[in-house]
C-alpha positions as CSV (number, residue, x, y, z in Angstrom):
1,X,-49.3,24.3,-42.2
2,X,-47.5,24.2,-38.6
3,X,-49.2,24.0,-35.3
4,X,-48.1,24.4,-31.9
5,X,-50.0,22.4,-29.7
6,X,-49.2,23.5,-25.8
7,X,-50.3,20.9,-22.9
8,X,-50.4,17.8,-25.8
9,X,-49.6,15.1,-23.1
10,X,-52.6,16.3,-21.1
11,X,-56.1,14.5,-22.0
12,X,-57.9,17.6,-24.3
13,X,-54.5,18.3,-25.8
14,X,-53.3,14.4,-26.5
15,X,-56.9,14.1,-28.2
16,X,-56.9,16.8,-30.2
17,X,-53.4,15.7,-31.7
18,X,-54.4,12.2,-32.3
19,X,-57.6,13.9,-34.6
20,X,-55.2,16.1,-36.1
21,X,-52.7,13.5,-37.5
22,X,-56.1,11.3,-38.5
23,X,-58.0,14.0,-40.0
24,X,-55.0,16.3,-41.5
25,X,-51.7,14.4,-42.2
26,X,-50.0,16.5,-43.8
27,X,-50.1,19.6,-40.5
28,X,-46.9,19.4,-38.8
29,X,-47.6,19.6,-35.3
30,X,-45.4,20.8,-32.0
31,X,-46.1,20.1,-28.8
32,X,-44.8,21.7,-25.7
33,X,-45.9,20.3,-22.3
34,X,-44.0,20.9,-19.1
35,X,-45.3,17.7,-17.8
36,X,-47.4,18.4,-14.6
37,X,-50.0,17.3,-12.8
38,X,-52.5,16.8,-15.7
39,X,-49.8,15.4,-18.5
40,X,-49.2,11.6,-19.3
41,X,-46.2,10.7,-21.8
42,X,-48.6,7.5,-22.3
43,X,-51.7,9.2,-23.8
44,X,-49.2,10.1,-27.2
45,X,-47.3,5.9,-26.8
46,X,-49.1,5.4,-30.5
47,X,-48.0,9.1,-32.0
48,X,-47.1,8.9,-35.5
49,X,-43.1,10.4,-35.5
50,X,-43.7,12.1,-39.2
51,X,-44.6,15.9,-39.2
52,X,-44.7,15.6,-35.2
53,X,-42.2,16.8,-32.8
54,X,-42.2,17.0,-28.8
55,X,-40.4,19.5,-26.6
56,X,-40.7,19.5,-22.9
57,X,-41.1,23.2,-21.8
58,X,-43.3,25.9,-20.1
59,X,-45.6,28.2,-21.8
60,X,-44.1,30.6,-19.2
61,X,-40.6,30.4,-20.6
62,X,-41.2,33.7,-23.2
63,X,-37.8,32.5,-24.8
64,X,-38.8,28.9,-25.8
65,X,-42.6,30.3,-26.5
66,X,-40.8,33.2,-28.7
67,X,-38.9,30.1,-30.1
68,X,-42.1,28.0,-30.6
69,X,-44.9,30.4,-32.1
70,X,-42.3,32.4,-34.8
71,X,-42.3,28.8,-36.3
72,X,-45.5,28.2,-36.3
73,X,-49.2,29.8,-38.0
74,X,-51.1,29.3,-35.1
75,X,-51.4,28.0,-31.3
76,X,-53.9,25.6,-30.1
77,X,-53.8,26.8,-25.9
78,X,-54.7,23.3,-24.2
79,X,-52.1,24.1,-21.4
80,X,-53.8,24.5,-18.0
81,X,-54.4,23.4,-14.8
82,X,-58.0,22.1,-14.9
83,X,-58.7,19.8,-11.3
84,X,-60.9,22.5,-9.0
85,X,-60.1,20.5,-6.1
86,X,-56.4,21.2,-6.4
87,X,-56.9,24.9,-7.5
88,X,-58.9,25.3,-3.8
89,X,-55.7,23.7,-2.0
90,X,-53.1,25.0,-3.9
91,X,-54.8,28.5,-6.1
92,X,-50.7,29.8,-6.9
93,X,-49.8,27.3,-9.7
94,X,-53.6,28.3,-11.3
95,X,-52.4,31.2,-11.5
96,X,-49.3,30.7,-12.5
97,X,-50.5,28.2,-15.7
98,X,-53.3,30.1,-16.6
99,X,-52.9,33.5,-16.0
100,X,-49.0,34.2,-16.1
101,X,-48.8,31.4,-18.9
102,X,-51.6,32.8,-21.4
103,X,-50.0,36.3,-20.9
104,X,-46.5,34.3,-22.6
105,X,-48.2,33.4,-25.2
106,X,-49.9,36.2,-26.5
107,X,-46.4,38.2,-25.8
108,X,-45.6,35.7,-28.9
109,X,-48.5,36.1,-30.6
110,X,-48.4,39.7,-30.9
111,X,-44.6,40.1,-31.5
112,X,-44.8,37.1,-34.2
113,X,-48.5,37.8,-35.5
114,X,-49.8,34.8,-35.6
115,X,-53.1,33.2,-34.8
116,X,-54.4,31.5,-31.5
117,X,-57.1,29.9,-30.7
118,X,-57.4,29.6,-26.7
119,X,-59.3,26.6,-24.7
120,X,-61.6,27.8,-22.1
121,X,-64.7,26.3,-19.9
122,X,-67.6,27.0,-19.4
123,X,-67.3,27.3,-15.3
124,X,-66.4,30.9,-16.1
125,X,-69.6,31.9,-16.1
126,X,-70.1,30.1,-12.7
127,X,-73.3,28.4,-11.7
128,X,-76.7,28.5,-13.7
129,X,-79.8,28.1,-11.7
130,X,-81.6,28.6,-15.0
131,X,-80.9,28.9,-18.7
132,X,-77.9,28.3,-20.7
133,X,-75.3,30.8,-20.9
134,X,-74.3,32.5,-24.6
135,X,-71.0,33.8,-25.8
136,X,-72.3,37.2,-24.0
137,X,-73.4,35.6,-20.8
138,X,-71.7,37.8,-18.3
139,X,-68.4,35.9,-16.7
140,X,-69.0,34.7,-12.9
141,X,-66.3,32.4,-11.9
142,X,-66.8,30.5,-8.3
143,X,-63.5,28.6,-7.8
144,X,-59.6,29.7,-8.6
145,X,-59.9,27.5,-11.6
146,X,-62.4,28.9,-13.2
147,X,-61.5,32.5,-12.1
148,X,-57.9,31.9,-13.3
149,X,-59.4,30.7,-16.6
150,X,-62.0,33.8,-17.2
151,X,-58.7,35.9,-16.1
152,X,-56.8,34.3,-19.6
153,X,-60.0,35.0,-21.3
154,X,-60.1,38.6,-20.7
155,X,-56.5,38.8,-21.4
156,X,-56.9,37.5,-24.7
157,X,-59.8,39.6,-25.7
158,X,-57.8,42.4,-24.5
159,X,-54.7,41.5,-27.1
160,X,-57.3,41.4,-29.9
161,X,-58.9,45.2,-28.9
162,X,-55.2,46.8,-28.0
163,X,-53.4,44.8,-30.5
164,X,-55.4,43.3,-33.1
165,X,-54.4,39.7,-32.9
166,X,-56.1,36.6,-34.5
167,X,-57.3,35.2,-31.3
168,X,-60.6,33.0,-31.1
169,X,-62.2,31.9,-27.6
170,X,-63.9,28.3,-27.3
171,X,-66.1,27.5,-24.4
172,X,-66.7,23.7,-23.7
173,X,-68.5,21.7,-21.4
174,X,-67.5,18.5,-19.2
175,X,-65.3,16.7,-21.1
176,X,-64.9,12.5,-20.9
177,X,-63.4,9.9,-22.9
178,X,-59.7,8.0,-23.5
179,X,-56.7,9.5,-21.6
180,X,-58.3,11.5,-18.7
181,X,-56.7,11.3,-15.5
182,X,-58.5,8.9,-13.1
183,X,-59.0,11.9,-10.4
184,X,-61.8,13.3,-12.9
185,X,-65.5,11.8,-11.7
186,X,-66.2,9.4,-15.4
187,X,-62.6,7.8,-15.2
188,X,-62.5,7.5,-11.5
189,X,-66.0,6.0,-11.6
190,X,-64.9,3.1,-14.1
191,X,-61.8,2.0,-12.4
192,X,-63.1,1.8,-8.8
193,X,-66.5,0.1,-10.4
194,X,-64.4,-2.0,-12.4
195,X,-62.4,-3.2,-8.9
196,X,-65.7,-3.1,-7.1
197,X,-64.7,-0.3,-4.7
198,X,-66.8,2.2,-3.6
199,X,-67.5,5.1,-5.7
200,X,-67.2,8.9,-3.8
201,X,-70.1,11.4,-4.7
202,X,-69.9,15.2,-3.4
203,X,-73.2,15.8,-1.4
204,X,-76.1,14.8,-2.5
205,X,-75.1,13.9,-6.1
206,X,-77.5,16.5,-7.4
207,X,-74.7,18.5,-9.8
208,X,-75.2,19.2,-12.8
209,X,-72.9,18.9,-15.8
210,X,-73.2,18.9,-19.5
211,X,-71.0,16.2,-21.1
212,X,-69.3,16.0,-24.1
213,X,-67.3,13.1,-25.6
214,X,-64.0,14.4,-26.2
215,X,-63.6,13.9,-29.9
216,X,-66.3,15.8,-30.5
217,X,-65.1,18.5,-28.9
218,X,-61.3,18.0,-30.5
219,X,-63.3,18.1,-34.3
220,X,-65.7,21.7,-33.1
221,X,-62.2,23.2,-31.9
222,X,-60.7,22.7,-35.4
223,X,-63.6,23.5,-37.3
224,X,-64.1,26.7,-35.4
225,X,-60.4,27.4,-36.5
226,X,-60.9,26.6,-39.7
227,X,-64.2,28.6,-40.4
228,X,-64.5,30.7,-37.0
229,X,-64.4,34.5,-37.1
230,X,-61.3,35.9,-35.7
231,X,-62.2,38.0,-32.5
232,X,-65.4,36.0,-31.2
233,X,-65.8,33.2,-29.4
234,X,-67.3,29.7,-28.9
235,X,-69.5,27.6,-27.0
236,X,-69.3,23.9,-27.4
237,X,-71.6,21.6,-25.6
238,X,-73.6,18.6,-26.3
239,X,-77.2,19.3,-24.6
240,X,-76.3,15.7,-22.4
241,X,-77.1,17.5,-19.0
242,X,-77.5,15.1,-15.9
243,X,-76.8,15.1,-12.6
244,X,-73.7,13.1,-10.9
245,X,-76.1,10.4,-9.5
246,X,-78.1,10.0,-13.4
247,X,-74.3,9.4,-14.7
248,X,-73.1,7.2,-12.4
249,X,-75.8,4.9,-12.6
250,X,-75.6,5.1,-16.3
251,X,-72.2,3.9,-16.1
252,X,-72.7,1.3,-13.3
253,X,-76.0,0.0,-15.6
254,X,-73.4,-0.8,-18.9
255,X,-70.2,-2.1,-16.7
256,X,-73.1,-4.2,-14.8
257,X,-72.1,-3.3,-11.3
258,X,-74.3,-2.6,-8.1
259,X,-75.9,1.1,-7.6
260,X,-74.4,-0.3,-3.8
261,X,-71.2,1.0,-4.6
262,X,-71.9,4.7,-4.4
263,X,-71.0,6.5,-1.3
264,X,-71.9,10.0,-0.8
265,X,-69.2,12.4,1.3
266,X,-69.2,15.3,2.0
267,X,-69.3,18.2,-0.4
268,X,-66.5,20.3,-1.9
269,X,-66.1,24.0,-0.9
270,X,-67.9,26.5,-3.8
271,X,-68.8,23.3,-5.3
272,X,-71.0,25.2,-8.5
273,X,-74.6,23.2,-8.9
274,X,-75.0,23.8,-12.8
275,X,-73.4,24.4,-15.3
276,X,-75.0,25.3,-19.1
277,X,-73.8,26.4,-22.4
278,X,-75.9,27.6,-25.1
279,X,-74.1,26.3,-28.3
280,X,-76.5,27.4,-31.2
281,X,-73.7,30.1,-32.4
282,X,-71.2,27.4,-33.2
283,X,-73.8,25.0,-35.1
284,X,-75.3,28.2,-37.1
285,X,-71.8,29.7,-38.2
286,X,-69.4,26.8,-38.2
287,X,-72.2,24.2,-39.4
288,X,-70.6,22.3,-36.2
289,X,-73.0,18.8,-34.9
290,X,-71.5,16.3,-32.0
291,X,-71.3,13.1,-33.4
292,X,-71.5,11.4,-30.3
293,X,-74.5,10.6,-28.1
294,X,-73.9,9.8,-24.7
295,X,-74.3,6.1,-24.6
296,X,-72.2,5.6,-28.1
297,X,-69.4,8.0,-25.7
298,X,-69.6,6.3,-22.4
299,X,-69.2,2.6,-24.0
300,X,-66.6,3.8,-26.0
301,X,-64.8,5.7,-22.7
302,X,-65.5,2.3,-20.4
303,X,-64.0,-0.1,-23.3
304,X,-60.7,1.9,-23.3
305,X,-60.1,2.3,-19.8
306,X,-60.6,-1.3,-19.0
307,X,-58.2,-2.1,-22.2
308,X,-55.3,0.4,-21.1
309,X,-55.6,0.0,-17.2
310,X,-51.6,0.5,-17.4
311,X,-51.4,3.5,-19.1
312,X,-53.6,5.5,-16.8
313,X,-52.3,8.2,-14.8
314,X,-54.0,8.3,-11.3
């Protein structure tokens, strides 16, 4: 089998290659990444060369994508700009990477019929004061991340009606482990703990996120793939809700630094207060379990960073 992988240098995308080549050896896998703001060459240094091949390119380039997807059985869509901060500064290149570069793609996929199975969040359904959202929870993006993201999401559901593509959604949660740029709150909380530097929290700290441990969500992504149905989509999550403050003190408690080093500033525009996923679907249908708890994830996350401090991308 062939793959195309698009955003592989990027921390989701490098992951979920890494679990390929351990998991299936014998898949020949591509990956495309135009090396912006979220890639790092670094987070592939230990890539096994057989059945693997890079290419530096844009998923907006319909000639290299047209070159990319006739070769290969299906597209794993990791490429995206993902920091909200950065979408509220600069909204154009959201757009541009999620919106114009999704459209690409299925231009590909539909001319080439082939299969895609396309990464999304669950901040398109905006904030939950209640409840956990399902697969039919109605879409209600807050930021120009999130709204460019359920924007690629109706796109692709839109291929499947009009065209009848092979296209599955998947939905996950906060995402933490090795390879995540430092700007993200987990990595950015170990390296300024581990330099004893004070620690910035939005507001009051009171956000809620669910977390995930990356591999876990790199093993439901394939497994929804391999046993999915074609047309639906996919919530992933982990049930490890907690607030900013509950998950930097976890991580403070297991590096053994002071709770002195939080600092609270101000808050961030259309900052979203929860966010929930209700994953039953994926457990039922896929027979899909995390395998990671949170504190098995987090020790794992803080052993790396301290061990690869010159690999990290800030």
């Amino acid at each position: 089998m062939n793959i195309l992988v698009t955003g592989g240098l990027g921390f989701i995308g490098s992951n979920f290659i890494l679990y390929v080549q351990e998991k299936y050896p014998d898949i020949k896998i591509t990956n495309v990444d135009a090396k912006l703001d979220g890639s790092n060459a670094a987070n592939l240094n230990h890539i096994r060369k057989k059945n693997y091949r890079f290419v530096y390119g844009n998923i907006t380039n319909q000639k290299l994508m047209d070159r990319l997807v006739v070769n290969s059985d299906a597209v794993f869509n990791f490429a995206a700009e993902s920091h909200v901060d950065r979408s509220i500064t600069n909204p154009k290149s959201f757009i541009n990477s999620n919106i114009i570069g999704t459209y690409t793609i299925l231009e590909s996929i539909r001319k080439y019929k082939k299969k895609l199975i396309q990464i999304s969040t669950d901040e398109v359904f905006g904030s939950l004061k209640n409840g956990s959202a399902t697969e039919n929870h109605s879409l209600n993006p807050s930021s120009p991340y999130s709204s460019s993201k359920a924007s690629a999401e109706l796109l692709v559901k839109s291929y499947g009606i009009t065209y009848g593509i092979n296209a599955i959604i998947t939905r996950c949660t906060n995402n933490y482990g090795p390879r995540q740029a430092v700007e993200k709150l987990i990595p950015k909380i170990i390296t300024l703990a581990n330099k004893n530097k004070k620690i910035p929290i939005y507001g009051t700290g009171k956000n809620i996120r669910d977390w995930i441990f990356v591999k876990d969500h790199c093993d439901a992504v394939f497994k929804v793939f391999e046993k999915g149905n074609w047309g639906e989509s996919y919530n992933i999550g982990s049930n490890n809700e907690l607030d900013n403050n509950m998950i930097v003190k976890k991580i403070l408690g297991i590096m053994g630094k002071p709770l002195t080093l939080i600092n609270y500033v101000k808050d961030r525009p259309g900052h979203d207060f929860r966010y929930s996923l209700n994953s039953s679907k994926i457990r039922r249908q896929v027979l899909w379990r995390p395998r990671y708890g949170l504190e098995k994830g987090l020790k794992e996350t803080i052993e790396w960073y301290l061990e690869n401090k010159n690999t990290v991308k800030n």
